[in-house]
C-alpha positions as CSV (number, residue, x, y, z in Angstrom):
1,X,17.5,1.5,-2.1
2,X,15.9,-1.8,-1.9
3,X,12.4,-0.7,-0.5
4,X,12.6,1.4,-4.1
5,X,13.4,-1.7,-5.9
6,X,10.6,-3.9,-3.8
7,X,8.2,-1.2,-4.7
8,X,9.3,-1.7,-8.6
9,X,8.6,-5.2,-8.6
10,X,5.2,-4.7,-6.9
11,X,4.2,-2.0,-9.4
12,X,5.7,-4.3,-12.0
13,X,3.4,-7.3,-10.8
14,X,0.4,-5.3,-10.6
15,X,0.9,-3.6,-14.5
16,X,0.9,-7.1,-15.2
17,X,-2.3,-8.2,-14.2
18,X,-6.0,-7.4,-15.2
19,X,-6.2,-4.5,-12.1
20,X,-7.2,-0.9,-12.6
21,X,-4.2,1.3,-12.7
22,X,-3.0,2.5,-9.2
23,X,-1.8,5.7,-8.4
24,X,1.6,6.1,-6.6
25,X,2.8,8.2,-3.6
26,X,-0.9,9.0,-3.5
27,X,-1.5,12.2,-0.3
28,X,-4.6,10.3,0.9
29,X,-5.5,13.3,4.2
30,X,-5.5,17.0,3.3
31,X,-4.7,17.8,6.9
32,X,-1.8,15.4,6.2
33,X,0.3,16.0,3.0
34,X,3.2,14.4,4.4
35,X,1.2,11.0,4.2
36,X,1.6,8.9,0.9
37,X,0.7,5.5,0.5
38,X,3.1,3.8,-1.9
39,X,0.2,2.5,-4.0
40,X,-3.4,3.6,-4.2
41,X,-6.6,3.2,-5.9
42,X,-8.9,5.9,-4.4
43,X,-11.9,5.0,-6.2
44,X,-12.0,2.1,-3.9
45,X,-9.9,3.1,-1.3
46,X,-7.4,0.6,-1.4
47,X,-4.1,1.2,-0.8
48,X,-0.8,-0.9,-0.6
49,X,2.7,-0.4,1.1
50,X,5.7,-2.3,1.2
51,X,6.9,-2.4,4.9
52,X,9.7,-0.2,4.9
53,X,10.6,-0.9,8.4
54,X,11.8,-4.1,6.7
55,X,14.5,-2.3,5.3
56,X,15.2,0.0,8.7
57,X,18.2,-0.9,10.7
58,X,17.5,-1.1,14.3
59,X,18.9,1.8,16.0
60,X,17.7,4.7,17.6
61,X,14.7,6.7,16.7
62,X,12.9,3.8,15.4
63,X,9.9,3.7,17.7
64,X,9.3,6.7,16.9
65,X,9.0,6.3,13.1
66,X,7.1,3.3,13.7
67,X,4.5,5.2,15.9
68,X,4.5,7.6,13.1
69,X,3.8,4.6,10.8
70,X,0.8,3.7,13.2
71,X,-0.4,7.2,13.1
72,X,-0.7,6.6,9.7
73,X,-2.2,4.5,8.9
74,X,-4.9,4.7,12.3
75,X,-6.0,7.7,9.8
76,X,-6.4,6.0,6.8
77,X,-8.4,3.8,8.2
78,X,-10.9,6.5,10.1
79,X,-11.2,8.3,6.7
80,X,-12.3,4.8,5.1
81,X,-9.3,3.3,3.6
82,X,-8.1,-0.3,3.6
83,X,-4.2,-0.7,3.6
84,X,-2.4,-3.6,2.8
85,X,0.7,-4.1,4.0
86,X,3.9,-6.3,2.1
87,X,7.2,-7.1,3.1
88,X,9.5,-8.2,0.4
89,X,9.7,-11.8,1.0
90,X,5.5,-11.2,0.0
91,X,6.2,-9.4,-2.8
92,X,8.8,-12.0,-4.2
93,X,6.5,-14.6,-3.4
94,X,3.5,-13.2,-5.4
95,X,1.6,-13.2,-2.4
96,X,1.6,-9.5,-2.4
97,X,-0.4,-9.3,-6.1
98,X,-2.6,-12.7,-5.0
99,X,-4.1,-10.0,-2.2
100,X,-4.1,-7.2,-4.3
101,X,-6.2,-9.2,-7.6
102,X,-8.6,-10.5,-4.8
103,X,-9.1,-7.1,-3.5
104,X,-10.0,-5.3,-6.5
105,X,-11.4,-7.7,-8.4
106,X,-14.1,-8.3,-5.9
107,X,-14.5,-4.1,-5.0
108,X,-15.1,-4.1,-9.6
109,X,-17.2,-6.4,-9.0
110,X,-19.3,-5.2,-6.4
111,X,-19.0,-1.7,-8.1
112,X,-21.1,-3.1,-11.4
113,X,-23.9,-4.2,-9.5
114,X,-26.5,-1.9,-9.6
């Protein structure tokens, strides 16, 4: 499907680039193992998705897979996380991987300090 293929060229993108290797369909909440983030570096708790309601047709049952998706990621962000979120169009543009460098180049960095 395309949200596989988007997620391709994202991992693709970030292989690429000077970043520490992320970890995919990470469970991030042990009272959760249904959650996965798409993309995830835990030692910094950084994670990235690619919108998949970008790729949903509008019909019924979608508000509550989006509430779901806000459930989510409301928890991932109480246990400490920071998500980023891409749509395709971002992930095309190398938007997506501009975020992502900025990210976790500046989390390495602030990790060497002492």
């Amino acid at each position: 499907p395309e949200r596989d293929r988007v997620g391709h060229a994202l991992l693709f993108q970030i292989q690429g680039k000077t970043l520490p290797e992320p970890k995919p369909k990470f469970r991030f909440d042990p009272k959760n193992q249904d959650w996965t983030f798409d993309f995830a570096w835990p030692e910094y708790l950084v994670a990235a998705q690619v919108d998949a309601f970008a790729f949903v047709n509008r019909q019924h049952g979608e508000d509550w897979h989006f509430a779901e998706a806000c459930r989510k990621i409301n928890r991932a962000q109480w246990l400490g996380w920071r998500v980023y979120w891409f749509t395709a169009s971002q992930v095309a543009s190398n938007e997506a991987i501009q975020v992502l460098c900025e990210v976790l180049w500046a989390k390495k960095a602030h990790a060497r300090r002492p």
